[in-house]
C-alpha positions as CSV (number, residue, x, y, z in Angstrom):
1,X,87.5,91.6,66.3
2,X,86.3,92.1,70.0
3,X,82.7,91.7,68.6
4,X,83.5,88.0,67.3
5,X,85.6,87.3,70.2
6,X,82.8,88.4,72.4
7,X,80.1,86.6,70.8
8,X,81.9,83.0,70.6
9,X,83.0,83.2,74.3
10,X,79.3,83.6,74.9
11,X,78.3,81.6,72.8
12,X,80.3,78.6,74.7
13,X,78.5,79.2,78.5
14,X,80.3,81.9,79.6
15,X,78.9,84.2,81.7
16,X,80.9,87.8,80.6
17,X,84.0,88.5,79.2
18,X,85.8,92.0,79.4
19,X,89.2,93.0,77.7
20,X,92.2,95.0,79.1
21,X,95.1,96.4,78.1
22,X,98.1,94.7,78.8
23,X,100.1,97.7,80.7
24,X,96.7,98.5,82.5
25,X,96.7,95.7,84.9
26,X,98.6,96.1,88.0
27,X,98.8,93.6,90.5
28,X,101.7,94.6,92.7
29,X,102.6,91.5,94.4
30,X,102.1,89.4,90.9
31,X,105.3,88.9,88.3
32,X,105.3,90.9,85.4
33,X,103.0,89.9,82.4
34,X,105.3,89.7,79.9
35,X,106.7,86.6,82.0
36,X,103.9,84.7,80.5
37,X,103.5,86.6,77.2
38,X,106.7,88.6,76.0
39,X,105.0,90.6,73.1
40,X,101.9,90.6,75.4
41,X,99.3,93.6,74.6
42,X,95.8,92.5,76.0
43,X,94.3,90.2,78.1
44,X,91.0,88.7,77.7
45,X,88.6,87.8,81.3
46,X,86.3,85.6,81.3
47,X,83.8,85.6,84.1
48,X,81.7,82.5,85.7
49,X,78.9,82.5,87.7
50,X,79.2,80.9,91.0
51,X,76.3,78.0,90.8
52,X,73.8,78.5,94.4
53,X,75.2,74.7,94.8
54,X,78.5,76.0,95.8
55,X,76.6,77.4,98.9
56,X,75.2,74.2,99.9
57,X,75.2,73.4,103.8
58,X,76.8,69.9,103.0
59,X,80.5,71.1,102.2
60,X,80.8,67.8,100.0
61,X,78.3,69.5,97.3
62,X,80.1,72.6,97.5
63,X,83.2,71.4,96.9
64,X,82.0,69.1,93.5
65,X,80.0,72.4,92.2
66,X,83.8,74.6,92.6
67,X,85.7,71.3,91.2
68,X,82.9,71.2,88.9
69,X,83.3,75.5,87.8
70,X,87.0,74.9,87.8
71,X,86.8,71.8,85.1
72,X,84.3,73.7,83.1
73,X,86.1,77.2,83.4
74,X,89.4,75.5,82.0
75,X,87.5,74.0,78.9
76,X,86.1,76.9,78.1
77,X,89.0,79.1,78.5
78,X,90.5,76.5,76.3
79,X,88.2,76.7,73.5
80,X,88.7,80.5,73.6
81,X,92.4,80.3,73.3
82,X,91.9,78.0,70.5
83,X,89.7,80.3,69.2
84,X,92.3,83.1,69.0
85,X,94.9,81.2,67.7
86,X,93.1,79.5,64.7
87,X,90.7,82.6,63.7
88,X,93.2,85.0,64.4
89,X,97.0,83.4,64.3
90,X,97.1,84.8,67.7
91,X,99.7,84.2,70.5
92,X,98.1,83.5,73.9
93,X,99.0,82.6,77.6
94,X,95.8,80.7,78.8
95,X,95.9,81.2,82.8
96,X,93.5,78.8,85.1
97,X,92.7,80.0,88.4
98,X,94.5,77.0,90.2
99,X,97.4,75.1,89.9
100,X,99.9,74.7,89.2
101,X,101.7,77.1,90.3
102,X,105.4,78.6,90.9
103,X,106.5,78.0,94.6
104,X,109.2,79.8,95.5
105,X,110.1,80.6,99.4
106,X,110.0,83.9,98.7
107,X,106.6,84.0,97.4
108,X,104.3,82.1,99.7
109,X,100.8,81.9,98.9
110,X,101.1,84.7,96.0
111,X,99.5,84.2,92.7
112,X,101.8,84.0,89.5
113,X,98.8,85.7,87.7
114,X,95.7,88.4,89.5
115,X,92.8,87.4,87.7
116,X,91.1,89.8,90.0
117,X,93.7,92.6,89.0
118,X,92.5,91.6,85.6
119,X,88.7,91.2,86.0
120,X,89.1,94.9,87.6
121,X,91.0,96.4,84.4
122,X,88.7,94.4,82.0
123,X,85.7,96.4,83.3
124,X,84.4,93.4,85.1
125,X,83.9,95.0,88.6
126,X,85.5,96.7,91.7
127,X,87.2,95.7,94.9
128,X,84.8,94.7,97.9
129,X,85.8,95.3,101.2
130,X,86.2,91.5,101.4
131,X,89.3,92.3,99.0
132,X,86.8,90.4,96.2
133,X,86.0,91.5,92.8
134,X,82.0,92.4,93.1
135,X,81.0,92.0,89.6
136,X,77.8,94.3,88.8
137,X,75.3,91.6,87.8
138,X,76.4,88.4,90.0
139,X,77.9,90.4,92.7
140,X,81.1,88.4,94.4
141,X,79.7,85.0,93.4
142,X,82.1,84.8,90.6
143,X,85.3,83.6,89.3
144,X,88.0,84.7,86.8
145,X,90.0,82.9,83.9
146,X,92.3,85.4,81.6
147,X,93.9,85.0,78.6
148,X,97.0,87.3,77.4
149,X,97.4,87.5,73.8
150,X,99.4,89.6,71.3
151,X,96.0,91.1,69.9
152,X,95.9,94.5,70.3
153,X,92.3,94.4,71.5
154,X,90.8,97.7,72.6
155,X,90.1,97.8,76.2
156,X,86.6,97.4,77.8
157,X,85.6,100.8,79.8
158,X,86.7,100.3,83.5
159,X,83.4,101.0,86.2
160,X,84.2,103.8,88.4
161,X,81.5,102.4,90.4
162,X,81.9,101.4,94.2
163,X,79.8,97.8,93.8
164,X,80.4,97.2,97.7
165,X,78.0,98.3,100.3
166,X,79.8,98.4,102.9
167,X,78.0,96.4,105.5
168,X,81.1,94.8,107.1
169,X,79.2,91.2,107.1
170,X,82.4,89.6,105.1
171,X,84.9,91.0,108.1
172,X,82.4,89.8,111.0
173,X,81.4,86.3,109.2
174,X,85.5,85.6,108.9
175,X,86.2,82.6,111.2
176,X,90.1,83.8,111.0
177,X,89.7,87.8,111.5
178,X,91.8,87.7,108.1
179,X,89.7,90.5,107.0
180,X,90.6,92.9,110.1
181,X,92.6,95.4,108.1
182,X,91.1,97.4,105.3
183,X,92.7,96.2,101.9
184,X,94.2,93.5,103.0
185,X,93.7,89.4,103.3
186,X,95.9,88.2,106.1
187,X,97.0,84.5,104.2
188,X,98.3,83.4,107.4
189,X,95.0,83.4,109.5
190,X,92.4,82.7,106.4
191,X,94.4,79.1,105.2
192,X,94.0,77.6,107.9
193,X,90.2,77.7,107.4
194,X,89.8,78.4,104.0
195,X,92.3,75.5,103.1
196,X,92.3,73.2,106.6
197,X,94.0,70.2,104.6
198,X,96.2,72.2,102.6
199,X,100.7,72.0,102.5
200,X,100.9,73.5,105.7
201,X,98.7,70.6,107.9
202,X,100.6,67.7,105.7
203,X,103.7,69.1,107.0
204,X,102.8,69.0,110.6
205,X,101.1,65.7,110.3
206,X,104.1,64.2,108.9
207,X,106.1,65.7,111.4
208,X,104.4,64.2,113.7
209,X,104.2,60.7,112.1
210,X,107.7,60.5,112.3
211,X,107.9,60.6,115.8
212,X,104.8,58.9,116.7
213,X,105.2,54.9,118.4
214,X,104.2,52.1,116.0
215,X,100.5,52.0,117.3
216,X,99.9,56.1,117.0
217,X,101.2,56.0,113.6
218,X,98.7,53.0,113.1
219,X,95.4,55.7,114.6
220,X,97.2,58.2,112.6
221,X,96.8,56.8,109.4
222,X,93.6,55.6,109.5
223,X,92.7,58.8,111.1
224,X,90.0,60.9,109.3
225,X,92.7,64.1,109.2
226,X,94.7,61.6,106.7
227,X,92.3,60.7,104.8
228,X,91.4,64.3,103.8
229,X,94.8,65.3,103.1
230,X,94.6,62.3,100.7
231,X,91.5,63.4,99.3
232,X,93.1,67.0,98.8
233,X,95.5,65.2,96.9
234,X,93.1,63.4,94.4
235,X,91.0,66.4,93.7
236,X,93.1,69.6,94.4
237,X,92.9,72.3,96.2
238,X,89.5,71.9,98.7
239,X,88.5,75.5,99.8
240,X,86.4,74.7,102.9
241,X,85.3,78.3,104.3
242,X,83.6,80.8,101.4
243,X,82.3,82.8,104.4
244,X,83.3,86.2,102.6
245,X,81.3,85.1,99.6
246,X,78.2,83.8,101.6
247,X,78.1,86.3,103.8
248,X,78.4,89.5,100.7
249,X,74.2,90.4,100.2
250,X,75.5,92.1,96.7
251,X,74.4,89.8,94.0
252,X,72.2,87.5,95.8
């Protein structure tokens, strides 16, 4: 069964594709996995390499080659799901790597799902210092979609290998020090880079509106900071700093 699944999930553009036991991933700040799957038993990873236009100095191009990995990683995931179900009479959660999302105040800016927890216990990769999966053929320039199921797949063997180097590049190349601390992202100082348009600047920008005169509510709105919020909007989250990727030499 994992041979088929294998070979169809390649067979569609995906780059690699591990599988995990259910009860093996462990992402400590995540919900449980049978929230998404009660009878869950595996989860399936699918892993996407980062196209070199994603590094492109003109942060319009960047942006369209992520919007354009996200559309095409949600297809594909799709199809596998699909896949499961109509081959197999499987169950399956499919999980996207963006929204939407739960939002509770008690959860800010965590994940519902890890797909890096996931990618890890799938056999995908290890932890970087930049708190990034390092995958061992395309490095960090990857991203994750997973898909729990009620197959009780057997698990691919997890790397005991250290893929990260250790050269410190993603911590000094961090426009927010958010890297500081070994083993942990600090939300709070990368969003406002990595996400400048993002809930939090909407907030204060409205805030603002509200008490602004007639004419600065006039310069506001036809301000360029509104019309990126806007945009943000349209298209979805914009990430705007991928310094920790760029800057990682493992993979390039």
């Amino acid at each position: 069964m994992e041979k088929e699944i294998r070979e169809f999930t390649l067979s569609i553009g995906v780059d690699d594709v591990g599988f995990a036991n259910a009860f093996d991933y462990n992402s400590p700040k995540s919900y449980e996995i049978t929230k998404f799957l009660p009878d869950a038993k595996s989860i399936i990873v699918l892993a996407f390499k980062v196209l070199s236009s994603c590094e492109s100095p003109s942060l319009s191009i960047a942006l369209n080659g992520y919007l354009d990995l996200e559309q095409f990683a949600r297809n594909a995931s799709y199809r596998v799901a699909r896949f499961l179900e109509n081959k197999f009479r499987a169950k399956v959660a499919n999980i996207p790597w963006t929204a939407p999302f739960e939002i509770h105040n008690d959860r800010r800016a965590i994940a519902d799902f890890s797909h890096r927890h996931a990618a890890v216990a799938a056999g995908l990769g290890s932890f970087g210092r930049h708190n990034l999966v390092i995958h061992p053929q395309f490095g960090t320039r990857v991203n994750f979609v997973s898909i729990i199921t009620n197959l009780d797949l057997h698990p691919s063997p997890r790397s005991n290998e250290d893929f990260c180097i250790h050269c410190n590049l993603c911590v000094e190349n961090c426009p927010g020090k958010a890297l500081d601390i070994e083993g942990k992202t600090d939300l709070m100082k990368c969003m406002p880079h990595s996400l400048p348009y993002g809930v939090r600047t909407e907030i204060m920008f409205w805030n603002q509106l509200f008490g602004a005169s007639t004419e600065e509510k006039k310069k506001m709105l036809m301000s360029e900071e509104y019309q990126r919020i806007r945009e943000s909007h349209h298209l979805g989250n914009q990430y705007q700093c991928f310094n920790c990727m760029k800057s990682c030499p493992v993979g390039q």
